[in-house]
VEXROKOL-727374 format. One line per 4 residues: number of its first residue (from 1); for each residue x, y, z of C-alpha. Coordinates in steps of 0.02 Angstrom, whole numbers. Layout:
N
NUM> X:Y:Z ~ ...
***
This chain:
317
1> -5505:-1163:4102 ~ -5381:-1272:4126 ~ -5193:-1245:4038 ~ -5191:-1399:3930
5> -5353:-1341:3882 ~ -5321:-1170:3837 ~ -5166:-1222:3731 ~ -5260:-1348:3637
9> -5369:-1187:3602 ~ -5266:-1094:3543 ~ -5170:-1243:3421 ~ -5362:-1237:3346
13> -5367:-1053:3309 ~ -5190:-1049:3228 ~ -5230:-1191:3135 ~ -5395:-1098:3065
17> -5296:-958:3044 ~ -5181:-1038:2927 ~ -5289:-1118:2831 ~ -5389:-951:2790
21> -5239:-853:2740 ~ -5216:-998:2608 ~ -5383:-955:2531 ~ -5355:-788:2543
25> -5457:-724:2684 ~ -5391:-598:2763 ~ -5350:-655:2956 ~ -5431:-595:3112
29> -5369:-490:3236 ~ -5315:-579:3400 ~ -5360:-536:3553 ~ -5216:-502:3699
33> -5290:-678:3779 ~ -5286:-768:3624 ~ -5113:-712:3581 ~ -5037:-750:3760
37> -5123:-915:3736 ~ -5042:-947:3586 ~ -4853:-887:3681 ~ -4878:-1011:3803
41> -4913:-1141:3684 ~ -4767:-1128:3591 ~ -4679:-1101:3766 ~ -4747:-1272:3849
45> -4706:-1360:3679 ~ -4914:-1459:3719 ~ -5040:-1413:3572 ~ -5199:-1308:3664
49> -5372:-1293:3601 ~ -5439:-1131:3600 ~ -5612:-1126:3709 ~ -5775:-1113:3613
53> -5793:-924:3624 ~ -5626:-898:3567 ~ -5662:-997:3402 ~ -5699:-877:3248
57> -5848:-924:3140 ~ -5777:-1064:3019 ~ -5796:-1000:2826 ~ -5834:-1100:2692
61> -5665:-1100:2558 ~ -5674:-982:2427 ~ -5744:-1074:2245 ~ -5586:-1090:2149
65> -5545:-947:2040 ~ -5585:-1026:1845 ~ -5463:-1071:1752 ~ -5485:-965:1551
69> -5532:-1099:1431 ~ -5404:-1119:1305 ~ -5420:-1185:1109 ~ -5267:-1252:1053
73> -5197:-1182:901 ~ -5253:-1186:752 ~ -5138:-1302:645 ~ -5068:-1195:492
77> -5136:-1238:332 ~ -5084:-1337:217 ~ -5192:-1296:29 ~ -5255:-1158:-43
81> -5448:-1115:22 ~ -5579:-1178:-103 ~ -5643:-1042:-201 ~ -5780:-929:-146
85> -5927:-963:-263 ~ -6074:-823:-258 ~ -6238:-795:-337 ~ -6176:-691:-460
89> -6007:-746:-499 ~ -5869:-870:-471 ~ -5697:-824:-408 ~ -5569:-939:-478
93> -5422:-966:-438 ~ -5286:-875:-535 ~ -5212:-975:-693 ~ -5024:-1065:-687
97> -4920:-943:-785 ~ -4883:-984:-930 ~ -4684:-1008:-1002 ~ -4666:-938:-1172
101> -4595:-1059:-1295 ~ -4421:-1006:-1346 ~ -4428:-947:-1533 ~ -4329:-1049:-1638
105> -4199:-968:-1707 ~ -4101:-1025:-1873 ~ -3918:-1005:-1888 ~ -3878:-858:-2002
109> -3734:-939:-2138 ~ -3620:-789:-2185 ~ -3596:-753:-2363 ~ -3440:-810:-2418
113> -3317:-653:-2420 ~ -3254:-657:-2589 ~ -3063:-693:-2592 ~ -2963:-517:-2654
117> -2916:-521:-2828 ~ -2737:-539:-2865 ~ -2615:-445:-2975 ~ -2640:-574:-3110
121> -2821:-558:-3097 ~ -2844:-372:-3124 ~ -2726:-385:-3294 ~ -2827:-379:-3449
125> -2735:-519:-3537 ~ -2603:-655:-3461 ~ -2597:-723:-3605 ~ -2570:-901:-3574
129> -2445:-880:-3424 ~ -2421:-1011:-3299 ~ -2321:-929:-3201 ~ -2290:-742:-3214
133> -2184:-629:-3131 ~ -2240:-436:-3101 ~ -2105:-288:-3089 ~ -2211:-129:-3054
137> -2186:33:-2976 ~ -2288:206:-2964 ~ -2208:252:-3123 ~ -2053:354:-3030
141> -1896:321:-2996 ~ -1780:150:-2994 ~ -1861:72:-2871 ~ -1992:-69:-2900
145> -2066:-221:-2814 ~ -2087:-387:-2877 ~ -2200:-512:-2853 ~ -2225:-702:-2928
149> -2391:-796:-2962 ~ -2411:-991:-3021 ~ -2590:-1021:-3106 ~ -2670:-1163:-3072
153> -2843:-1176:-3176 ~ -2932:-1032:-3178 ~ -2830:-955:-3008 ~ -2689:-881:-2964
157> -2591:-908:-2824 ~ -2440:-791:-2745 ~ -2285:-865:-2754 ~ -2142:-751:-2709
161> -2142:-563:-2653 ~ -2159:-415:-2636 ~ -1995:-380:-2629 ~ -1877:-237:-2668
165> -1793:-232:-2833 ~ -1678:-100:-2945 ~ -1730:-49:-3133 ~ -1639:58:-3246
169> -1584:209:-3213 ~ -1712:270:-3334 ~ -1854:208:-3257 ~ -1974:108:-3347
173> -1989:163:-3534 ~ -2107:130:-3671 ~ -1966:190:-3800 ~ -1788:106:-3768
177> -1628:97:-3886 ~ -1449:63:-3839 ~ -1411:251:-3807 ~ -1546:234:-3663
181> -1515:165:-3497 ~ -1714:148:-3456 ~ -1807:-35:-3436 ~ -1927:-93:-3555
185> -2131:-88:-3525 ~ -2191:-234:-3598 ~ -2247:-429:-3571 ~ -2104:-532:-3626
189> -2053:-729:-3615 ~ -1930:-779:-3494 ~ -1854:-930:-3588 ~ -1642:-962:-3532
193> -1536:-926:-3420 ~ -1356:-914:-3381 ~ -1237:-883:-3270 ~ -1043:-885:-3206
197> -1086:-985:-3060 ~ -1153:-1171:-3107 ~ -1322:-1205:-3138 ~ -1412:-1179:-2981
201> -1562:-1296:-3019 ~ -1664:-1214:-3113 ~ -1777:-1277:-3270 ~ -1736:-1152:-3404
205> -1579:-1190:-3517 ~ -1429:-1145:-3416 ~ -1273:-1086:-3498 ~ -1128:-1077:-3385
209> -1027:-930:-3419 ~ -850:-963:-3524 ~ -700:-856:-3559 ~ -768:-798:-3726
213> -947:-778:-3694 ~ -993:-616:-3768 ~ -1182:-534:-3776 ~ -1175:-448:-3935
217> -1258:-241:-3932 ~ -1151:-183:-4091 ~ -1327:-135:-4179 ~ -1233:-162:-4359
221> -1189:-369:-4313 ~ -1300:-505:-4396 ~ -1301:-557:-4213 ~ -1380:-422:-4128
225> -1435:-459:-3972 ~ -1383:-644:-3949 ~ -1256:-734:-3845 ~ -1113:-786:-3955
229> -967:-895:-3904 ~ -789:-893:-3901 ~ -791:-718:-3981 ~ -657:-638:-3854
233> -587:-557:-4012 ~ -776:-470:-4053 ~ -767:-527:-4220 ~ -941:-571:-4202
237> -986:-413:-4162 ~ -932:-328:-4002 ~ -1040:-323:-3836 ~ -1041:-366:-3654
241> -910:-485:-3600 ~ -1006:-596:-3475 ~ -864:-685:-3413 ~ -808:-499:-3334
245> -960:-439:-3246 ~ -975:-540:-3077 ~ -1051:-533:-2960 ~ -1186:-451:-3050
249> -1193:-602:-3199 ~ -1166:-749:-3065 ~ -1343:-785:-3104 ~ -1472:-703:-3244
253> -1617:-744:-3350 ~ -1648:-649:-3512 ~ -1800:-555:-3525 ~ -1866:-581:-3716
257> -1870:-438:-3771 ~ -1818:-384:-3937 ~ -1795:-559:-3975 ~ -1901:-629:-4097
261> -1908:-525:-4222 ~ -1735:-416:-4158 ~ -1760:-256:-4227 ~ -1580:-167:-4215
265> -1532:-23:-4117 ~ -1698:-51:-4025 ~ -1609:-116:-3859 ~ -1527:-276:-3803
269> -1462:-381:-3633 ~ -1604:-325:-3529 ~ -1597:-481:-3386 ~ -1653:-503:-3214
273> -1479:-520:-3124 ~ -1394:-507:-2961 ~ -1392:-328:-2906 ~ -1271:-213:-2823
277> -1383:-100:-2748 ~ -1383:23:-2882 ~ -1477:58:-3031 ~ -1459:-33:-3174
281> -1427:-7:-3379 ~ -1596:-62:-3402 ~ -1602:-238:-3295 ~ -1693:-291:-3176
285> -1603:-343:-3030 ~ -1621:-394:-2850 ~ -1507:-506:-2707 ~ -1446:-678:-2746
289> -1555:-744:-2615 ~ -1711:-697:-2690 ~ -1641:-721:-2844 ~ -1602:-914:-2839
293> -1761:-995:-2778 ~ -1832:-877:-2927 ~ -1729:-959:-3045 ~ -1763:-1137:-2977
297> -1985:-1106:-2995 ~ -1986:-1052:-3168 ~ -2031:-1213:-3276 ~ -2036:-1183:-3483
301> -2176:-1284:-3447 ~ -2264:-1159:-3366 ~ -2229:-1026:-3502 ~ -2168:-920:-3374
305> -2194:-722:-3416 ~ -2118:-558:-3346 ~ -2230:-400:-3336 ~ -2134:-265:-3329
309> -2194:-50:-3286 ~ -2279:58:-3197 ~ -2435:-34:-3108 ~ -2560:64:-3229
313> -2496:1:-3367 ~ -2453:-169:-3340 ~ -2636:-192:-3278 ~ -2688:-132:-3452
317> -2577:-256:-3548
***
């Protein structure tokens, strides 16, 4: 055999050597001819056939391996599967809950709290105050507390107080006389007042205080327990010389009592003065400043009242 045709040869035998190992037969063995053929081929550079005995036995390609048959997927669904109905019963599907309807509820209207009774209120009688003004303590001592109420209809309304005031050294006394120093118990009038100063504003009579001016407790005098003028001398019976006692008479209302009838001996010149921090003869007294706007409220129009002891009693009166 000839070289070109021994080359060419060999060029065939590669080539069906390739193309088996790309189906995947495994490739034959060589023999030493065929493999020095297939050096000097590659040597000379000319493609060689390989001669008819050298050619293996050409094998049909392998059947393609089968590709697995794929479903696409399933797309995800979108409603509820219809219900499963069997011969013996149906299965439905399960009922929309239901929202409770809210209860109605009805706004609760609070009783009206009842307003606390005042001083005035718990008394047994005003009788016929418009304006009354309460002195009261525990029944002890000098010490007391006042407060002042204006009525209008059927209700009272505080007005001044509590505040601090002084009594008689005495106390508050059922039984008073001029050797006593102790203040009345009782509901009196409040009906004039006086004063050294000048009337301060008030709408009671005022009688500014004169040289003269004497408040007559000489039990024996037709004048017992009134203010009587220009009497200096006493000849009008002999008493408290209001001109003299300032501060404490700057400013004072009389207190009615043992007025009208005057019963003598039984007590006179009980008034709600200025104080000077001590106990009194029998007064009632408390600071200017409290004082003053007290004087300017009462109104004769009013019938203004004083109630005067210790809180059990005056709540009895």
């Amino acid at each position: 055999m000839s070289a070109p045709r021994r080359a060419r040869s060999l060029l065939c035998v590669a080539v069906v050597l390739t193309a088996l190992a790309a189906c995947g037969a495994a490739p034959q063995k060589l023999s030493p001819q065929a493999l020095a053929a297939r050096s000097a081929a590659n040597a000379s550079g000319h493609p060689t056939t390989a001669p008819p005995s050298a050619r293996p036995t050409t094998l049909p390609p392998p059947a393609p391996t089968p590709t697995p048959h794929r479903h696409p997927p399933r797309p995800a669904r979108t409603s509820a599967p219809a219900p499963t109905t069997t011969a013996s019963s149906t299965v439905r599907p399960s009922a929309t809950p239901t929202t409770p309807k809210p209860t109605e509820s009805h706004p609760v209207t609070p009783r009206p709290t009842a307003a606390p009774k005042l001083f005035p209120d718990l008394m047994a009688d005003t009788r016929g105050a418009g304006q009354l003004v309460v002195v009261t303590n525990d029944g002890t001592g000098t010490d007391a507390t006042l407060r002042a109420y204006q009525r209008s209809g059927d209700h009272w309304t505080p007005v001044f107080g509590p505040f601090a005031v002084k009594i008689g050294a005495g106390g508050f006394s059922h039984s008073v006389s001029e050797q006593t120093v102790a203040s009345p118990i009782g509901f009196f009038s409040l009906t004039q007042a006086f004063g050294n100063d000048p009337d301060p504003g008030t709408k009671l009579p005022y009688h500014h205080v004169a040289y003269g001016d004497v408040w007559v407790d000489q039990s024996a005098s037709p004048h017992y327990n009134t203010l009587q003028t220009d009497d200096a001398d006493g000849s009008k019976g002999t008493g408290e010389k209001l001109w003299e006692v300032v501060p404490l008479y700057n400013y004072g209302v009389v207190i009615d009592y043992n007025r009208s009838p005057i019963q003598a001996g039984a007590g006179s010149a009980f008034f709600v003065h200025v104080t000077d921090g001590k106990p009194t003869a029998g007064c009632v007294s408390m600071p200017v400043g409290n004082l003053l706007p007290l004087l300017r409220w009462l109104d004769p129009a009013r019938s203004p009242r004083i109630a005067m002891g210790p809180e059990g009693d005056v709540l009895g009166m």
